[in-house]
Short mmCIF file of the C-alpha atoms (twelve columns), coordinates in Angstrom:
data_MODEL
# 
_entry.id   MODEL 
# 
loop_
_atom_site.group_PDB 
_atom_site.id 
_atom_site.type_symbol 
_atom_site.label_atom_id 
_atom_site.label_alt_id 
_atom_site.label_comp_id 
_atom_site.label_asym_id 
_atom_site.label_seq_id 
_atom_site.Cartn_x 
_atom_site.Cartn_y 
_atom_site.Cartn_z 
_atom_site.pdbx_PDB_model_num 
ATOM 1   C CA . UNK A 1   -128.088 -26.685 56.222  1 
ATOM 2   C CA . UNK A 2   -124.372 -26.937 55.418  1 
ATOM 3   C CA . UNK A 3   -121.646 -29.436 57.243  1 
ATOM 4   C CA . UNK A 4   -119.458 -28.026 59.699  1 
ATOM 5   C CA . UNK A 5   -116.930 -31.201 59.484  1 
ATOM 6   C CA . UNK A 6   -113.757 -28.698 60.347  1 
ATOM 7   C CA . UNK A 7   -115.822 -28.141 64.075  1 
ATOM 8   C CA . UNK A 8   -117.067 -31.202 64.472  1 
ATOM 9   C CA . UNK A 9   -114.945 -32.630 66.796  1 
ATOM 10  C CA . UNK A 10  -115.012 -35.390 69.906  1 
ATOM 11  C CA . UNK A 11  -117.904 -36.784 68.209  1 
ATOM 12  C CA . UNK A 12  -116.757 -40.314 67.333  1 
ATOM 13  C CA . UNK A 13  -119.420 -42.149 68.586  1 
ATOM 14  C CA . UNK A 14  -122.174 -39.885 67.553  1 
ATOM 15  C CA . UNK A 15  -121.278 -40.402 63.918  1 
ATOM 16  C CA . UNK A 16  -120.786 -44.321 63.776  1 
ATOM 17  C CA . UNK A 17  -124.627 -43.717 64.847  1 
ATOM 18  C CA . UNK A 18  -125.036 -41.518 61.918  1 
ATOM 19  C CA . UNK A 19  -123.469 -44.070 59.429  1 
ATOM 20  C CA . UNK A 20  -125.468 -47.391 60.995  1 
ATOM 21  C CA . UNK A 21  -128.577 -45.362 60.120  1 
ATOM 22  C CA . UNK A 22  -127.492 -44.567 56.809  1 
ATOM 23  C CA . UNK A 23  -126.309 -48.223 56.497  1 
ATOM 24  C CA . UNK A 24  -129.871 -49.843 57.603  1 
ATOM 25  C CA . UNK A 25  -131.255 -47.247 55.106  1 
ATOM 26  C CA . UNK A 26  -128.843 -48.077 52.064  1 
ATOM 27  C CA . UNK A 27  -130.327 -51.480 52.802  1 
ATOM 28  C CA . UNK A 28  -133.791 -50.319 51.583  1 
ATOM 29  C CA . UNK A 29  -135.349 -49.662 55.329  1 
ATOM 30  C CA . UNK A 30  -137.060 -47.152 56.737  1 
ATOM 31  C CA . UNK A 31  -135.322 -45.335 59.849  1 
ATOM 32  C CA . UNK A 32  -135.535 -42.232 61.824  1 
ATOM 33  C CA . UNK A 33  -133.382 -41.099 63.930  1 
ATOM 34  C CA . UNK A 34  -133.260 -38.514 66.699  1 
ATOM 35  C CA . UNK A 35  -131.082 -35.998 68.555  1 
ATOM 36  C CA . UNK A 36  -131.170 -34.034 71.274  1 
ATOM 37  C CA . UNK A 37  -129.317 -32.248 73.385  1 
ATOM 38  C CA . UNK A 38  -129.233 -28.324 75.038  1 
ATOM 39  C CA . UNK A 39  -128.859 -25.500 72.865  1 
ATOM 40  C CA . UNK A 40  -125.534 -24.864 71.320  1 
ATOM 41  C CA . UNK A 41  -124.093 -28.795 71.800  1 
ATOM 42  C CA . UNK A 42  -123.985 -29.311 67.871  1 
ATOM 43  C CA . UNK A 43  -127.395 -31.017 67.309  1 
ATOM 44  C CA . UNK A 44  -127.569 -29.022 63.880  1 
ATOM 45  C CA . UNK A 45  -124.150 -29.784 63.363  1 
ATOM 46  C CA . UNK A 46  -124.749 -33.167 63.701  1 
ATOM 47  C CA . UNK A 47  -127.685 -32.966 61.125  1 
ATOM 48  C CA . UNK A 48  -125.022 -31.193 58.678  1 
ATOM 49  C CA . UNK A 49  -122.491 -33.751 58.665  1 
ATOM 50  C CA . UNK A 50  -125.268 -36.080 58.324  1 
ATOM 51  C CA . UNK A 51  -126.482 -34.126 55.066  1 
ATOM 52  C CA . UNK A 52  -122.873 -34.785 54.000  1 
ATOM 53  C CA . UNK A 53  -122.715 -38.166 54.539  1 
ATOM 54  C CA . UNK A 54  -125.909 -38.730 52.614  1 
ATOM 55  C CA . UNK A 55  -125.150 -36.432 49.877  1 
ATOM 56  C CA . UNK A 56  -121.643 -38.752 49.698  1 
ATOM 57  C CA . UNK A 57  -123.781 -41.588 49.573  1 
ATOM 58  C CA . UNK A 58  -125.946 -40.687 46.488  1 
ATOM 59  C CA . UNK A 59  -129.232 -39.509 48.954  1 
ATOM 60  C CA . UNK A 60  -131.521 -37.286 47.730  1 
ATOM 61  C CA . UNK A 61  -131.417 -34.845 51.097  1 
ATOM 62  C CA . UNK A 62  -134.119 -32.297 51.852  1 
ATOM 63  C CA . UNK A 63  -133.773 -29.994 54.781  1 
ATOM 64  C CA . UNK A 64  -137.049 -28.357 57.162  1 
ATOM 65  C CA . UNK A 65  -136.270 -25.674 60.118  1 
ATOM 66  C CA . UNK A 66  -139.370 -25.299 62.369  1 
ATOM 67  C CA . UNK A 67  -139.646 -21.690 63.751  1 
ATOM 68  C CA . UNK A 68  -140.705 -19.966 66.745  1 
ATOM 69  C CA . UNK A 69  -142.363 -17.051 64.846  1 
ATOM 70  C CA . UNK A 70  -144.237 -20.006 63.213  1 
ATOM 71  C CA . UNK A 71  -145.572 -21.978 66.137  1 
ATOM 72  C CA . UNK A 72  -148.982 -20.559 64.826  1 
ATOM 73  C CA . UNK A 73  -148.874 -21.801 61.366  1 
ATOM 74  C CA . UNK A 74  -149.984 -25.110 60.979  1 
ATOM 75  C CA . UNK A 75  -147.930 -27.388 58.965  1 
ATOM 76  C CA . UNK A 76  -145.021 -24.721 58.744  1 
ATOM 77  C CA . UNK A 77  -142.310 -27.309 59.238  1 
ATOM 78  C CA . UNK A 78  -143.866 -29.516 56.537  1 
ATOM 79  C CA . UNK A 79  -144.222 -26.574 53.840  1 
ATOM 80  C CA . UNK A 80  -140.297 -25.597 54.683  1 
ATOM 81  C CA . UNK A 81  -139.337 -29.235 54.166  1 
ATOM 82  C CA . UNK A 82  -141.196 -30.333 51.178  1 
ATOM 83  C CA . UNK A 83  -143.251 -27.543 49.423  1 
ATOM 84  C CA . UNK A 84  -140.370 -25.874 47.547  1 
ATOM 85  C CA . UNK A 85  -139.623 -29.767 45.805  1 
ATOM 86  C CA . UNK A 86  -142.834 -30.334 45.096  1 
ATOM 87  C CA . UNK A 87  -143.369 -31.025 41.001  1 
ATOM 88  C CA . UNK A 88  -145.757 -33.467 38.650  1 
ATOM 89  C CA . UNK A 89  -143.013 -36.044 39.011  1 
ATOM 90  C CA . UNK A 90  -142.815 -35.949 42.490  1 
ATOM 91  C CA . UNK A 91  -146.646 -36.848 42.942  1 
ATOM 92  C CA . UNK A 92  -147.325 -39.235 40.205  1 
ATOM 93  C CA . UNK A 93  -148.946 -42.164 41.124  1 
ATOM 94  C CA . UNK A 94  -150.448 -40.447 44.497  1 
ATOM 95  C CA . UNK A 95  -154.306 -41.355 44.863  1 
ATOM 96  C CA . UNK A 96  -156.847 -38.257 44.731  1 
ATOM 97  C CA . UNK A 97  -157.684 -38.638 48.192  1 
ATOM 98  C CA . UNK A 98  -154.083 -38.531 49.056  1 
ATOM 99  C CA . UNK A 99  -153.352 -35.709 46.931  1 
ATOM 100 C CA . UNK A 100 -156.245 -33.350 48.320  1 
ATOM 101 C CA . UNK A 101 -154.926 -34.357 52.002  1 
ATOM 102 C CA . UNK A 102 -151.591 -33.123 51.017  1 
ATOM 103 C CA . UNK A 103 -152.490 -29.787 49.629  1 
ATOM 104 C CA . UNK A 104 -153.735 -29.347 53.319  1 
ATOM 105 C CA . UNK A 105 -150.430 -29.211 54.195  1 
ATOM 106 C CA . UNK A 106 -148.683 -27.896 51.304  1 
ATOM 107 C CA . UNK A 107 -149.876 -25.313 49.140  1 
ATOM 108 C CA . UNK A 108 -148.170 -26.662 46.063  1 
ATOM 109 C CA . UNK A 109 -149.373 -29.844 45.801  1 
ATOM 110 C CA . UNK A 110 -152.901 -28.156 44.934  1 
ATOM 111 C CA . UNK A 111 -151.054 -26.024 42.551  1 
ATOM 112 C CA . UNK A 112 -149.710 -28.227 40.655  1 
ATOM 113 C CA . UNK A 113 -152.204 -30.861 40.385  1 
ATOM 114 C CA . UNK A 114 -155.004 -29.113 40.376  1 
ATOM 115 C CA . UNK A 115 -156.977 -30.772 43.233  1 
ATOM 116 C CA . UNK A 116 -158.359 -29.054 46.023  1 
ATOM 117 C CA . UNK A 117 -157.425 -29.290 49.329  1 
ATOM 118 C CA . UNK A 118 -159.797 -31.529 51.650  1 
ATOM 119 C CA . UNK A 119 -162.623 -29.990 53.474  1 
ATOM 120 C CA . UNK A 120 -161.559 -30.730 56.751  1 
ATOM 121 C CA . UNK A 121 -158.337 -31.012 58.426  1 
ATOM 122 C CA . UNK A 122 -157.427 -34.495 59.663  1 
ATOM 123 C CA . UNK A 123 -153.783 -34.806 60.762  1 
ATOM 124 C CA . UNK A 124 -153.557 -38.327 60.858  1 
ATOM 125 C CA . UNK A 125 -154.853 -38.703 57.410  1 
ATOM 126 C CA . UNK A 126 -152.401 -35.872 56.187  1 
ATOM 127 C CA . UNK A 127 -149.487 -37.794 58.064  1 
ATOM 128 C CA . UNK A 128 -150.707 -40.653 56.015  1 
ATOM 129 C CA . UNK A 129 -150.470 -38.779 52.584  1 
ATOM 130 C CA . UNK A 130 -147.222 -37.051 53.610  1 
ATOM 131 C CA . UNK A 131 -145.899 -40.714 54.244  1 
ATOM 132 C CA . UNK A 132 -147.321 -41.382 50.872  1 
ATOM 133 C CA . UNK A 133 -145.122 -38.340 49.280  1 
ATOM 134 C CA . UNK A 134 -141.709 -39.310 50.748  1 
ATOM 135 C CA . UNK A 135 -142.251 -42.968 49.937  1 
ATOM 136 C CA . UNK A 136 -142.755 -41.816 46.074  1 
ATOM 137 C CA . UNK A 137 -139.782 -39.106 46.743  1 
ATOM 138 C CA . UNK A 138 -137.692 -42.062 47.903  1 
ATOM 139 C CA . UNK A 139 -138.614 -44.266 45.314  1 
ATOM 140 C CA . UNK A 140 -135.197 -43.817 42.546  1 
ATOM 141 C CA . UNK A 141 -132.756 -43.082 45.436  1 
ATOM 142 C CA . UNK A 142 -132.727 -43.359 49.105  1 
ATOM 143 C CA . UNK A 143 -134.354 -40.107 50.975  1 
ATOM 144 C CA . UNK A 144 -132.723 -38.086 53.825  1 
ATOM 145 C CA . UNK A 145 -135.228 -35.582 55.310  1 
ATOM 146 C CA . UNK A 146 -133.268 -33.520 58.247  1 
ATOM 147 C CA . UNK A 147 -135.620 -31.565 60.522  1 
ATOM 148 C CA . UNK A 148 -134.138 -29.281 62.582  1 
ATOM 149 C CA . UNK A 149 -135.498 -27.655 65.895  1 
ATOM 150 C CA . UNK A 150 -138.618 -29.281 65.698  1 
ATOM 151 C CA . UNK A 151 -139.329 -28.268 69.481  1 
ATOM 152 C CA . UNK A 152 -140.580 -25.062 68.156  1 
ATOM 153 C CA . UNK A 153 -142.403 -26.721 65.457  1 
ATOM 154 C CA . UNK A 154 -146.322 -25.902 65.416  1 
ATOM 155 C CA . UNK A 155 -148.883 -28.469 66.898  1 
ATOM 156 C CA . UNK A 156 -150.374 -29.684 63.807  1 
ATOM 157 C CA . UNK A 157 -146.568 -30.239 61.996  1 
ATOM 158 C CA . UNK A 158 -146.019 -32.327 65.342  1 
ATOM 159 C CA . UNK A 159 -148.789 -34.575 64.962  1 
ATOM 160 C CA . UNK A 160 -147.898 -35.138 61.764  1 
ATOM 161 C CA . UNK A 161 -144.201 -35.967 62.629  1 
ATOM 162 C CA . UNK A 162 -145.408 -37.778 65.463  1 
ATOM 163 C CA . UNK A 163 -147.390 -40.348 63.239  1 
ATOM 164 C CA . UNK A 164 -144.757 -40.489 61.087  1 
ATOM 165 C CA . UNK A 165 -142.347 -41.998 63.610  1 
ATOM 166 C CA . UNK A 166 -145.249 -44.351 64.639  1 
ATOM 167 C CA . UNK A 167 -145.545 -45.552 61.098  1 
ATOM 168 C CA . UNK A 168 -142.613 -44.975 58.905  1 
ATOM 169 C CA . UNK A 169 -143.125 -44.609 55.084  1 
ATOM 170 C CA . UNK A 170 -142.600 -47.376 53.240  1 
ATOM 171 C CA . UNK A 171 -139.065 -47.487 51.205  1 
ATOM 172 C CA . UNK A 172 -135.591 -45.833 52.321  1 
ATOM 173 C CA . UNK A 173 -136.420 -42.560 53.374  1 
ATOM 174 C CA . UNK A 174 -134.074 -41.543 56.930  1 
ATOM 175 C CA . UNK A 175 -136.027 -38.796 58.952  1 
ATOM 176 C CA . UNK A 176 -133.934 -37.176 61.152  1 
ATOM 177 C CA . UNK A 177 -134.780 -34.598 63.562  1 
ATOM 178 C CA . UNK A 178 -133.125 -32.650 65.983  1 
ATOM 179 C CA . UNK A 179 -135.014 -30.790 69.494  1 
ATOM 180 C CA . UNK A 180 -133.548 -29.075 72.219  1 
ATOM 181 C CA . UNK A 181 -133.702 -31.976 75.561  1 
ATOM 182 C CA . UNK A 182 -137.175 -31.320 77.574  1 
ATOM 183 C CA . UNK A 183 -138.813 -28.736 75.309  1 
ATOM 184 C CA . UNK A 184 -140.400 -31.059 72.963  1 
ATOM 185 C CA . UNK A 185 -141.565 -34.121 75.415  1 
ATOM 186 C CA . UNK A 186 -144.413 -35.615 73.284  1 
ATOM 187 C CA . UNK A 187 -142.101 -36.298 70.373  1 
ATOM 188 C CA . UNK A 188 -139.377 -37.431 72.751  1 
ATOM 189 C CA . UNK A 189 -141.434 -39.898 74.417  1 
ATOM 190 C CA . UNK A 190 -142.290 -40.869 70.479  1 
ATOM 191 C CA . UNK A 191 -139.291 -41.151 69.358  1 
ATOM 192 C CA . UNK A 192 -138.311 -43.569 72.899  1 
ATOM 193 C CA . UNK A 193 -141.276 -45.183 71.605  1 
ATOM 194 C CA . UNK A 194 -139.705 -46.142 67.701  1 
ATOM 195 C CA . UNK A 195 -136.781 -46.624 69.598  1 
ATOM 196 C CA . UNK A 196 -138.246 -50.024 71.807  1 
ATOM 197 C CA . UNK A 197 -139.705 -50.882 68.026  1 
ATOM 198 C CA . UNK A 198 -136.177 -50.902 67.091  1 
ATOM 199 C CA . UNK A 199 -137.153 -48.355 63.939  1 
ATOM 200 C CA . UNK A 200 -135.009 -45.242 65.218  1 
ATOM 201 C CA . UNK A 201 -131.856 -43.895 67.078  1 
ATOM 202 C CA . UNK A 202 -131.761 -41.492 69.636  1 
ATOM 203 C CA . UNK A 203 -128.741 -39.807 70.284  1 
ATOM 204 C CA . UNK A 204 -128.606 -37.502 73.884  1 
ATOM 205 C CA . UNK A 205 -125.644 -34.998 72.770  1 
ATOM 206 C CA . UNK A 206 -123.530 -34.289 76.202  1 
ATOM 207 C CA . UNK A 207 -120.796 -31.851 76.567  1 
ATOM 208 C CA . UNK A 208 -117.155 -32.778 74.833  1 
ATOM 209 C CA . UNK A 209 -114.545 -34.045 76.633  1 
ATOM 210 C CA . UNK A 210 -111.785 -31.671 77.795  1 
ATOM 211 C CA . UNK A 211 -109.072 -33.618 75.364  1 
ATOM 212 C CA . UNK A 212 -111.627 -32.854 72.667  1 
ATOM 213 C CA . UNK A 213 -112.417 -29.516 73.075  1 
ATOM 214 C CA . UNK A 214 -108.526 -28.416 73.002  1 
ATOM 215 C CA . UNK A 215 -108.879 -29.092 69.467  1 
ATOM 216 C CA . UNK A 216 -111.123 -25.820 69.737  1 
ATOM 217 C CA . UNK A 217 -108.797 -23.642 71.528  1 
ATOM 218 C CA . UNK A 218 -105.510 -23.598 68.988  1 
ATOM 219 C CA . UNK A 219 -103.073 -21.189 70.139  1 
ATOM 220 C CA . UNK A 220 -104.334 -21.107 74.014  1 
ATOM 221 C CA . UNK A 221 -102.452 -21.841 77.009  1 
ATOM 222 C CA . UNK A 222 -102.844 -24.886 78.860  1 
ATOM 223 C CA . UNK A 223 -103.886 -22.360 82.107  1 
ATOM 224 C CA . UNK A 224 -106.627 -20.993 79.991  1 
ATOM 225 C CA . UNK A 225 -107.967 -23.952 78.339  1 
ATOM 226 C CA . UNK A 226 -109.094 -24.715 81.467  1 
ATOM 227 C CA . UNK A 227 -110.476 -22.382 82.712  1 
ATOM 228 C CA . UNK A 228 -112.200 -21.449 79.343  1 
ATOM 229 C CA . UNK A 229 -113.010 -25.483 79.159  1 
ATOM 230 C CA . UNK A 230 -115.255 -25.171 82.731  1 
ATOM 231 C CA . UNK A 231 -116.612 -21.622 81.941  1 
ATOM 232 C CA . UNK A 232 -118.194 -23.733 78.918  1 
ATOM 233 C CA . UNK A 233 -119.188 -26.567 80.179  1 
ATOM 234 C CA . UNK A 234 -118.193 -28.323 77.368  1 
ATOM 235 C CA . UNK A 235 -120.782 -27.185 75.100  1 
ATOM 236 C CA . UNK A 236 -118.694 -26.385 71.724  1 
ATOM 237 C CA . UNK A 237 -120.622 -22.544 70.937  1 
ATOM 238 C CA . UNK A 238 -120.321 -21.317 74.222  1 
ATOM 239 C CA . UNK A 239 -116.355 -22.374 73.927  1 
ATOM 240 C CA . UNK A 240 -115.481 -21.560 70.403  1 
ATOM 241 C CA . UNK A 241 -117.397 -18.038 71.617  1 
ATOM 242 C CA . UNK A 242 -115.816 -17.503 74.968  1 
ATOM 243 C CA . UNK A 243 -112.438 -17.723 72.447  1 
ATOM 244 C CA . UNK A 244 -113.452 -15.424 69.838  1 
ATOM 245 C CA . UNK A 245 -114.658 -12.796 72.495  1 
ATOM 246 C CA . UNK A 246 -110.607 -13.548 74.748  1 
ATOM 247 C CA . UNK A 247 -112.737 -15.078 77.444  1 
ATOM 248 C CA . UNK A 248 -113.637 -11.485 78.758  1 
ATOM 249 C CA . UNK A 249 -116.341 -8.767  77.570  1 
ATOM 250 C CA . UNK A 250 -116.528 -5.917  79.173  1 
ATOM 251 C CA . UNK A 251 -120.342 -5.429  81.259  1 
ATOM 252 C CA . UNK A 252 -120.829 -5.206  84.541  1 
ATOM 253 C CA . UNK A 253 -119.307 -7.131  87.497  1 
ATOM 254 C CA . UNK A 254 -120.322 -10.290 88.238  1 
ATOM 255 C CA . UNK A 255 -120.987 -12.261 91.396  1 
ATOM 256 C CA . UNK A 256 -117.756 -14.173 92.199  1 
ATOM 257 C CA . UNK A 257 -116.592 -16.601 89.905  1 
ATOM 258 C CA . UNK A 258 -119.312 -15.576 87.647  1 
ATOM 259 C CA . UNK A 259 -118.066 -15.002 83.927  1 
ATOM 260 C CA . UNK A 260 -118.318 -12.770 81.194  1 
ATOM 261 C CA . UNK A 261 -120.575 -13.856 78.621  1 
ATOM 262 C CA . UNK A 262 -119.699 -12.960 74.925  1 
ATOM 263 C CA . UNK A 263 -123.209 -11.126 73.359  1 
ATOM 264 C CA . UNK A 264 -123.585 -13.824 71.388  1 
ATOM 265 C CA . UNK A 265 -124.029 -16.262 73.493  1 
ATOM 266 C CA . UNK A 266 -125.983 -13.783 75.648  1 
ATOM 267 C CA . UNK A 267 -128.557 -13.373 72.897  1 
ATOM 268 C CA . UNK A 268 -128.774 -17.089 72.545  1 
ATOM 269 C CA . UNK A 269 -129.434 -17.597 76.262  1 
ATOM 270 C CA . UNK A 270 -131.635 -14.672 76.613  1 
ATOM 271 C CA . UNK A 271 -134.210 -16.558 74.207  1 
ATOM 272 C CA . UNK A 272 -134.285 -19.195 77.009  1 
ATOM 273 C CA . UNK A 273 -134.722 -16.888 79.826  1 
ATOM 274 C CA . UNK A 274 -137.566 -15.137 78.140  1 
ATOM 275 C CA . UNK A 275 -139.638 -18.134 77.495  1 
ATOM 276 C CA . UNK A 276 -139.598 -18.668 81.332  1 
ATOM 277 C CA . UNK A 277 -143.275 -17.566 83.226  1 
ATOM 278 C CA . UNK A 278 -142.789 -14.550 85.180  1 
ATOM 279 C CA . UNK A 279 -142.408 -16.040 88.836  1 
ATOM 280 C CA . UNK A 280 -139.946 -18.517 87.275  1 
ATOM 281 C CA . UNK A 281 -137.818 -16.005 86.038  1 
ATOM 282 C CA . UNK A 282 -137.258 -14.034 89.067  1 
ATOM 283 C CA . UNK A 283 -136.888 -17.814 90.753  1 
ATOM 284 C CA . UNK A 284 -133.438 -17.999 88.713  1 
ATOM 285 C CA . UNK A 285 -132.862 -14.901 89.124  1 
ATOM 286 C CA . UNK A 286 -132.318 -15.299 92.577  1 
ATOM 287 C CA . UNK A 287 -130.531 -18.518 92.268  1 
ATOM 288 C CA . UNK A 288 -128.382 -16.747 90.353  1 
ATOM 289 C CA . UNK A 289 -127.586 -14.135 92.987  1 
ATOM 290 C CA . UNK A 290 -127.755 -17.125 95.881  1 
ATOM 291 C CA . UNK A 291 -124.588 -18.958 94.574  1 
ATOM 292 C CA . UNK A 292 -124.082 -22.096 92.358  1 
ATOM 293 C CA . UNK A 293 -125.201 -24.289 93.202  1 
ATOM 294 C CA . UNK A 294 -128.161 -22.874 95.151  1 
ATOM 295 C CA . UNK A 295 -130.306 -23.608 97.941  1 
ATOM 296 C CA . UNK A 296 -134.374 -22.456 96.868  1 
ATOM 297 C CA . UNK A 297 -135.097 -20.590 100.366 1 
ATOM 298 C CA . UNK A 298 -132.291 -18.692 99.726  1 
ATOM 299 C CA . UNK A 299 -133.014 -18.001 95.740  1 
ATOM 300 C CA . UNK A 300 -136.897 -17.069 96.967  1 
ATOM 301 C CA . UNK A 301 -135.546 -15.082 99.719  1 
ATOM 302 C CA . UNK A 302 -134.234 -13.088 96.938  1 
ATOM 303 C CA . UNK A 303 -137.125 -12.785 94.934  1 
ATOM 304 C CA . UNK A 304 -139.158 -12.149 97.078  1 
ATOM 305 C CA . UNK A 305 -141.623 -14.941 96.827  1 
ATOM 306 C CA . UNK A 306 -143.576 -17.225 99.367  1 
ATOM 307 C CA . UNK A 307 -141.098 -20.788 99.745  1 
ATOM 308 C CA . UNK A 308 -144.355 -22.177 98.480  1 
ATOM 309 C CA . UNK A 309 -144.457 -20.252 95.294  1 
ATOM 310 C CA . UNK A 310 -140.982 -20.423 94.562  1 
ATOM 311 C CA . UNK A 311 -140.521 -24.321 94.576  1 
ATOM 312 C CA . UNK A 312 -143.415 -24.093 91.879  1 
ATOM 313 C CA . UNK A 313 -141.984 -21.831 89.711  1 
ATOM 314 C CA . UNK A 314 -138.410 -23.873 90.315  1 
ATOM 315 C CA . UNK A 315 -139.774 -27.114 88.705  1 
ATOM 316 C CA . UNK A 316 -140.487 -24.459 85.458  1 
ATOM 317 C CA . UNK A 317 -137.106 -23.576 85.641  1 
ATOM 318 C CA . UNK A 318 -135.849 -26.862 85.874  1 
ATOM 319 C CA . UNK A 319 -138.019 -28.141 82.670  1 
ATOM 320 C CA . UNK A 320 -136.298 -25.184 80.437  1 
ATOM 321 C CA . UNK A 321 -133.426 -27.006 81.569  1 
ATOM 322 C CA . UNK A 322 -131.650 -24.122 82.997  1 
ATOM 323 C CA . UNK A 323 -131.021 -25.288 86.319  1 
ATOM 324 C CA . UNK A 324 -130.103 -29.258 87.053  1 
ATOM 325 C CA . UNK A 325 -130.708 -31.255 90.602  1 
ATOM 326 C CA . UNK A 326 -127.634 -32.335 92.449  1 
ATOM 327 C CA . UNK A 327 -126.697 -34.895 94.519  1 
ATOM 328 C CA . UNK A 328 -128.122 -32.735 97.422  1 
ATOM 329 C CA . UNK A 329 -131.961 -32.637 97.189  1 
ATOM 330 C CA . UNK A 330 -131.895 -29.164 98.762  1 
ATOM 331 C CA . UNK A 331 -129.603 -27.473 96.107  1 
ATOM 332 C CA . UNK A 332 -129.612 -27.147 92.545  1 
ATOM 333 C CA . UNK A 333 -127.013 -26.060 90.085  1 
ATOM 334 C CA . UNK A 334 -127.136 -23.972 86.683  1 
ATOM 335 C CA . UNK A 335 -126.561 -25.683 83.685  1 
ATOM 336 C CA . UNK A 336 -123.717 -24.268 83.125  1 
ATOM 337 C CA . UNK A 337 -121.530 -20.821 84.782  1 
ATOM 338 C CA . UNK A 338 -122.399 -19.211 81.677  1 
ATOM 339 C CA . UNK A 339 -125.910 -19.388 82.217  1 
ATOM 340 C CA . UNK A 340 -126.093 -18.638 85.521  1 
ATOM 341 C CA . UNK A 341 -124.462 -14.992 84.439  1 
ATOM 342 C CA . UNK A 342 -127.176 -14.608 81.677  1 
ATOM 343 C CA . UNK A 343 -130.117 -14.937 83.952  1 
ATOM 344 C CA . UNK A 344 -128.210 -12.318 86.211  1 
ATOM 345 C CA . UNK A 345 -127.938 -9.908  83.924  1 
ATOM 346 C CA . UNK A 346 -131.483 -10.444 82.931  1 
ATOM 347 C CA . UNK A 347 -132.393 -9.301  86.400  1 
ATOM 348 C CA . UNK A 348 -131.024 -5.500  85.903  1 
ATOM 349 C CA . UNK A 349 -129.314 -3.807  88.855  1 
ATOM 350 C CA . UNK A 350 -131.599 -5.283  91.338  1 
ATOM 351 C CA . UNK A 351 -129.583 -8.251  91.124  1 
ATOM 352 C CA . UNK A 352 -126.321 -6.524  91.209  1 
ATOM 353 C CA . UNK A 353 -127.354 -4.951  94.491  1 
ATOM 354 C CA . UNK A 354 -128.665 -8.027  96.244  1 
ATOM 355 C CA . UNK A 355 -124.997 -9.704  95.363  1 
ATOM 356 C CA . UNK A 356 -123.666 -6.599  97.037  1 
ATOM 357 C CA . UNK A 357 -125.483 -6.702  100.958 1 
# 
């Protein structure tokens, strides 16, 4: 995980949040802290200039990336995180008990010590001995652990985390993690839950503000730093994106004041599309055709599915986050333009003819 201080901009707040938990951990506590935000807002960007900080301040830093490919390996997040820094000196002075529920989790730990995993698998008593490990890990200089996408992380790595933010280790370790908004909800609601405790931050990364994200657009007219600016939403990738690409790929024609969307972000947003459930697919699908923002008859109308039906699938489609209620009960709108033109092209050229009649 590297810094990306040069891109990091419109994000004064967000850091003084970064320092006062560096601050409360230079003081010898124990702190987590948590962001979240849609995909491409900066969360890991975030976590990078935090790495920097740290690494300024002396911190040992360690760095985890849960995976989706990985969902199914239990304690994945934990073995990218810790097992490559694993060594004798690292686990001195960790009971036997401790050390055989750690080599549950992390293969080394029974490598190098020598003692065998336990013979069943008890998360919270592994949470306890990973607790243990970055308590010891912490113990000559303060410990930043930086855990990035943890909303695909895999059950048993979020109990784990889960009890960690319950219970902190002792000593100055900082766990930070970062999780796209909605797609993690049981560590969000622990993480609200340190927060009332008053042992973490939460930070809810929202779009930059348009003076901000000028400083992303050198070289562009004021007319089309505009128009790039609301294309974007404000979310930094899709921007610095839409710029690389000139605003304009060629594809086919979108609805009216639909955009292009550069294949990169495309890709990115066709992960999200795909993880919606069939009938909530071809629910946004329609919205996308209906107009933004969109009235649900209308959207179901267009995919052909009972009202009923539809305004089920809908609340699945709201969850991803892909569409957001307005001030209208009866319409909803699509996170952002650039969305709404990724789920359309994810519908083929039935779409394309529906937007024609």
């Amino acid at each position: 995980m590297t810094s990306a201080t040069a891109l990091l901009v419109g994000r004064d707040a967000e850091l003084r949040v970064l320092d006062r938990a560096l601050d409360a951990v230079d003081g010898g506590a124990s702190r987590a802290l948590g962001i979240t935000g849609e995909p491409g807002i900066g969360k890991s960007r975030l976590l990078g200039e935090l790495a920097a900080r740290a690494a300024g301040r002396g911190h040992a830093v360690l760095a985890g990336r849960a995976a989706e490919l990985e969902r199914d390996v239990p304690f994945a997040l934990w073995v990218d995180a810790l097992d490559g820094h694993l060594d004798k000196r690292a686990v001195q002075g960790l009971a036997d008990d401790e050390l055989a529920d750690l080599a549950v989790a992390l293969p080394a730990a029974a490598r190098i010590t020598g003692v065998a995993p336990a013979a069943s698998i008890e998360r919270h008593r592994v949470a306890r001995a990973v607790r243990a490990l970055l308590a010891r890990l912490a113990s000559a200089r303060p410990l930043t652990l930086l855990l990035d996408d943890v909303h695909w992380t895999d059950p048993a790595s979020a109990d784990v985390l889960a009890l960690i933010l319950h219970r902190p280790p002792d000593g100055a370790v900082l766990v930070a993690l970062a999780a796209r908004t909605g797609r993690a909800p049981a560590l969000e609601a622990r993480l609200q839950a340190a927060v009332r405790q008053r042992l973490a931050d939460a930070l809810d990364v929202g779009p930059l503000a348009r003076d901000a994200a000028d400083a992303l657009m050198p070289g562009v007219g004021s007319t089309a730093r505009a128009r790039l600016y609301d294309e974007s939403g404000g979310n930094p990738f899709y921007l610095e994106e839409l710029v690389r690409a000139g605003a304009r790929t060629p594809g086919t024609t979108p609805p009216a004041g639909v955009p292009a969307v550069p294949r990169s972000v495309l890709a990115a947003l066709a992960d999200e599309i795909a993880g919606l459930a069939p009938q909530a697919r071809l629910v946004a699908q329609g919205g996308a055709v209906a107009g933004d923002p969109f009235d649900p008859a209308v959207a179901a109308a267009a995919a052909g599915l009972d009202d009923g039906v539809a305004l089920e699938a809908l609340d699945a489609v709201l969850a991803a986050d892909l569409v957001r209620p307005t001030a209208d009960p009866r319409r909803f709108r699509f996170r952002h333009p650039l969305v709404r033109r990724a789920v359309y092209e994810s519908g083929g050229g039935r779409w394309r003819r529906a937007a024609r009649r």
